[in-house]
N, C-alpha and C positions, 0 to 999 in steps of 0.2 A: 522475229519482230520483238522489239525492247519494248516492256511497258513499266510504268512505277504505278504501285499499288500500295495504297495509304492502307495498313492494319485496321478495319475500325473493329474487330471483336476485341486486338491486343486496346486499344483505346477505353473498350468497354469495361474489361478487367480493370486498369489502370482508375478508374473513374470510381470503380468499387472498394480499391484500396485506401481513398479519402473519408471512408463513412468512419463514424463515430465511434470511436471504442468505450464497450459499455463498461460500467463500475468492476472491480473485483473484487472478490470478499476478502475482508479482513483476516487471515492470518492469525494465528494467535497460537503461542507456545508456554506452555504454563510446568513446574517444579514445584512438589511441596515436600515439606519432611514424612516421616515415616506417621510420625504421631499429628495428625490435625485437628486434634481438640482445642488447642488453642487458638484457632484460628476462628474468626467472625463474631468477638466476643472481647469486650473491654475496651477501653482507651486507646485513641489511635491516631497519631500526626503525621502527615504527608510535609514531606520536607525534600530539598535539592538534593538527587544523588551525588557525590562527588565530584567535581567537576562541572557541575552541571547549574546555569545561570537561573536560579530561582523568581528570577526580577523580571522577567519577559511575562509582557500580556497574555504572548501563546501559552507560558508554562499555567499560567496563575489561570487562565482558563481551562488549560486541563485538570489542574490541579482540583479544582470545585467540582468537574467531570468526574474525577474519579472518586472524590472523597462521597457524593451523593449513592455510588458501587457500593461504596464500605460500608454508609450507614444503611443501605439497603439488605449485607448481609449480616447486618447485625452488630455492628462498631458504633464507637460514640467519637464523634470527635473531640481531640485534644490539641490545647495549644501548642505550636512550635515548640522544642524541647520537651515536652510533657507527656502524657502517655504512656500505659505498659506496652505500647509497641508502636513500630515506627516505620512509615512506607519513604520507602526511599525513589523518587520521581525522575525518571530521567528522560526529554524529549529531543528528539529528531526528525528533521525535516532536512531533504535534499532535494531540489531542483535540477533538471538536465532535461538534453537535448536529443530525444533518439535520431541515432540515423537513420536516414531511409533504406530501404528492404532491397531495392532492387535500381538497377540506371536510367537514365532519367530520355535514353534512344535506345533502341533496339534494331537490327538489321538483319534479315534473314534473305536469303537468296536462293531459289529454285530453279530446276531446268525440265522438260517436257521434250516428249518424240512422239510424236502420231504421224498417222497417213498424210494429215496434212502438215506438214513440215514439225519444227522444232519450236521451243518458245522459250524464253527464260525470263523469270519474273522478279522484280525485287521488291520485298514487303519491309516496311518501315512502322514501326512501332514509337506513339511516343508516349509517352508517360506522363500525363497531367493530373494527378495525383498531388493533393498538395504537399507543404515539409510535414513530416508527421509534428505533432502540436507536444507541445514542451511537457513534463511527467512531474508529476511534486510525487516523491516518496516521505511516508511519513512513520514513525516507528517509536512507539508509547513502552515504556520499560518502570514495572514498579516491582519492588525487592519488600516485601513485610520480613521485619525484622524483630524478637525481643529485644525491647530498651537497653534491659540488663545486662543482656550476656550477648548481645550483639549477635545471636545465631541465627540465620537464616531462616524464617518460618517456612515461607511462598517469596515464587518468583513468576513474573509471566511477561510477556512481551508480545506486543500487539503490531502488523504492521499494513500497510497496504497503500498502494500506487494509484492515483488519477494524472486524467490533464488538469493543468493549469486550469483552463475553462468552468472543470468539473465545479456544483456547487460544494461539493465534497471538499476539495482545495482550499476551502475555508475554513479556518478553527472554529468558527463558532458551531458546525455544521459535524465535523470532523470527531472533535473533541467529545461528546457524547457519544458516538454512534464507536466508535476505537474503544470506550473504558467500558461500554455496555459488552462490546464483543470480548474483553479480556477479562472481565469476572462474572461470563455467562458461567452457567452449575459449577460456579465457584466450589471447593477449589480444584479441580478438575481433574482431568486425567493426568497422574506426573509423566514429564517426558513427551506426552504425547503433544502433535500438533495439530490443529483441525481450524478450519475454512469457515467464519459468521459469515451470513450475507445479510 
């Protein structure tokens, strides 16, 4: 005897795969020179890395974001061009669309033999899981540099993924909570990378 049999545990899973993906922590990779006495000390202007649109709302409110770091660890700010040292600002932000993880029907087929006869059963899975919800990646990059002789002090790089949705997704929100994770116990491990939440 033929029967169809609607999956509802495969449905139950399926229903679980739409919850909410919580925050993840910021990322953060940080380089310094050998000698970091010079660092967290003296004049110091945050200016457009190369390349990089200094004129954007998003930059200009990082840019206050992180210059509040510096005078936290002990810098003074300096006007554009001026300064015995100079952080070089570079921001990114990408937008995309994850696939989905798995299809969107399932079909499985079984067969059975007992005393009392044979059975063969078809199980149908459907997946109502919504489209997984769109991701902003975002990725804060400052270079402290001597004015002078253009050498590298500190480098570090901040990055981390929400949804769209998230209120994270928002600079204004974003923008502190990225420059506090990349000059946490400033200046840090060189090389290493580790996880702010």
């Amino acid at each position: 005897m033929k029967s169809l049999w609607f999956a509802a545990p495969v449905l139950a899973l399926a229903a679980l795969g739409g919850c909410v993906t919580p925050v993840g922590p910021v990322q953060v990779t940080r380089f310094h020179a050998d000698d970091v006495t010079p660092l967290g000390k003296g004049t110091i202007s945050i200016e457009p890395a190369p390349g990089t649109d200094g004129n954007s709302i998003e930059w200009q409110t990082y840019k206050s974001a992180v210059m509040r770091q510096l005078q936290l660890i002990g810098y003074t700010e300096a006007s554009p061009g001026a300064g015995n040292q100079v952080a070089w600002m570079k921001l990114s932000r990408t937008t995309y669309q994850p696939q989905s993880s798995s299809s969107p029907v399932s079909v499985g087929l079984g067969g059975s033999t007992g005393s009392y006869g044979s059975g063969v059963g078809l199980g149908v899975g459907i997946n109502l899981s919504p489209k997984p919800k769109e991701q902003i990646s975002t990725e804060l990059s400052v270079s402290i540099r001597d004015r002078a002789s253009s050498a590298v002090l500190w480098e570090g790089r901040a990055s981390f993924t929400v949804t769209s949705s998230s209120p994270l997704a928002g600079t204004a929100l974003a923008a502190p909570k990225m420059s506090e994770a990349l000059f946490q116990n400033f200046p840090g491990q060189s090389g290493e990378t580790i996880e702010v939440k």
